[in-house]
VOSEZA-522252 format. One line per 4 residues: number of its first residue (from 1); their letters; for each residue x, y negated, z of C-alpha. Coordinates in nm, 2 decimals, decimal comma. Layout:
BEGIN
NUM = A = X/Y/Z ~ ...
***
This chain:
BEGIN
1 = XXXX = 0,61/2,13/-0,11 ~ 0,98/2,18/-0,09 ~ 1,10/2,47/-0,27 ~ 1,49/2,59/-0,22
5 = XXXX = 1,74/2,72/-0,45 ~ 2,03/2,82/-0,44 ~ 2,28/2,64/-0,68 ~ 2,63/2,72/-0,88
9 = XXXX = 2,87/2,79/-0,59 ~ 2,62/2,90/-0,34 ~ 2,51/2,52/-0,29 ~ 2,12/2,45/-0,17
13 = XXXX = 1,89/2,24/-0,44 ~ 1,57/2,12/-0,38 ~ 1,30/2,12/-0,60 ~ 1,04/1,90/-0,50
17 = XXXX = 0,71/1,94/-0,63 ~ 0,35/1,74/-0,53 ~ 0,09/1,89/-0,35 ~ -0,25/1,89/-0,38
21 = XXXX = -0,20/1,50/-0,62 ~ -0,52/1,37/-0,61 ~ -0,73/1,32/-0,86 ~ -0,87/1,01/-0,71
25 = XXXX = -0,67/0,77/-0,57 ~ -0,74/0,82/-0,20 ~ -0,63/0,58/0,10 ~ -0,39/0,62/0,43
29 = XXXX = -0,63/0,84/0,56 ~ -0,67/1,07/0,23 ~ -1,04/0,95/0,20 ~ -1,14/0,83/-0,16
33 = XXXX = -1,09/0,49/-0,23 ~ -1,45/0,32/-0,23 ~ -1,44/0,02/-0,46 ~ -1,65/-0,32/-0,30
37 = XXXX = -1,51/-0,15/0,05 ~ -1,26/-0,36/0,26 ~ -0,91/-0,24/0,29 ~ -0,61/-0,36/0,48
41 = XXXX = -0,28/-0,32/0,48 ~ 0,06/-0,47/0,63 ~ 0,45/-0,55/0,52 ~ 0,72/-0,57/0,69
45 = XXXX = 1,08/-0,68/0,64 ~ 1,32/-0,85/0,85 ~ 1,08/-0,95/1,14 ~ 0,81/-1,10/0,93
49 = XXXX = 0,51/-0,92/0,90 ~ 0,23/-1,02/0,67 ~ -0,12/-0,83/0,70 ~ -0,37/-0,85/0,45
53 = XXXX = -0,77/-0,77/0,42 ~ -0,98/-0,74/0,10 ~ -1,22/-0,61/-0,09 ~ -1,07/-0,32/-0,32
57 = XXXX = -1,17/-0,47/-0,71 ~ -0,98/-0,22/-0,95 ~ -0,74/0,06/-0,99 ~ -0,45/-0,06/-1,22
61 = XXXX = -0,25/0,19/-1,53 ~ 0,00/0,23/-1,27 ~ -0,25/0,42/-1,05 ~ -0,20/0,09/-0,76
65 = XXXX = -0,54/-0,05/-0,63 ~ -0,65/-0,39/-0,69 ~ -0,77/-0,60/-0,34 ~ -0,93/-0,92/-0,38
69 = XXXX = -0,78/-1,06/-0,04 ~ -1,03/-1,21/0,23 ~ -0,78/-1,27/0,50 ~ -0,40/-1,32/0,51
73 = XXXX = -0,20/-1,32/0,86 ~ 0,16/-1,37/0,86 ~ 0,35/-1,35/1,16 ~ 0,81/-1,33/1,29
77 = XXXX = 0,87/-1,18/1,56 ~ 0,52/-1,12/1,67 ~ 0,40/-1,46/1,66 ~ 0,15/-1,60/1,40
81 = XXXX = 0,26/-1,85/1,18 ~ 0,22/-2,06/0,87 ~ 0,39/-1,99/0,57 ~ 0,57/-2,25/0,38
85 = XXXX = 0,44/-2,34/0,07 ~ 0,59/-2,47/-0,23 ~ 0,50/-2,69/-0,47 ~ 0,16/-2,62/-0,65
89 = XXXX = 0,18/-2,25/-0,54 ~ -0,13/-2,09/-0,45 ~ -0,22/-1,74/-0,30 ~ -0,27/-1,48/-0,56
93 = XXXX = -0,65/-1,38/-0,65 ~ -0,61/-1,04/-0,65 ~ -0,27/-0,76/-0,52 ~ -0,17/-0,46/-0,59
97 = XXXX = -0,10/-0,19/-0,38 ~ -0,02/0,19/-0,35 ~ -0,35/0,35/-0,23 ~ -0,17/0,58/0,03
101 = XXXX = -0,08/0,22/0,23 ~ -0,46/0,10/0,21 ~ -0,66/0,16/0,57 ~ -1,03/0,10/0,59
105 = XXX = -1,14/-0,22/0,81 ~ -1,48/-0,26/0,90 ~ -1,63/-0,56/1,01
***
């Protein structure tokens, strides 16, 4: 909710307050996040896209939801690709993400 007020010199100011937070994090869809459910979600920047499926594991301190990841799919420019890796780098185990970006995937 968006509440206006009017400022020194007649100028507007705009208080922003949250709405109905949840007390559960909840996903894209504002259902509650079901932990040992599959989730997806997908980045973008600059033409590459990456989308990634798990299994949600944990909520973190910071209130971001842990996904043990099951599939990654990286793609430019709409075509699927391989990433390069480097070195001894390996996937991470688990990511975080902001619950509101999590959509459910069934199988």
């Amino acid at each position: 909710m968006i509440s206006t007020v009017i400022g020194p010199g007649g100028s507007t100011v705009y208080d922003w307050k949250m709405v109905n937070t949840p007390k559960e994090p909840t996903d894209a869809l504002a259902k509650p996040i079901v932990f040992g459910q599959r989730y997806g979600y997908s980045v973008s920047q600059s033409s590459r896209i990456e989308v990634v499926v798990g299994i949600a594991v944990k909520i973190t301190p910071s209130g971001k939801i842990s996904l043990a990841p099951e599939s990654r799919r990286h793609f430019l420019y709409g075509e699927e690709y391989v990433p390069t890796v480097f070195g001894d780098e390996k996937p991470a185990k688990t990511v975080t993400v902001h619950p509101c970006h999590l959509f459910p995937v069934s199988t």
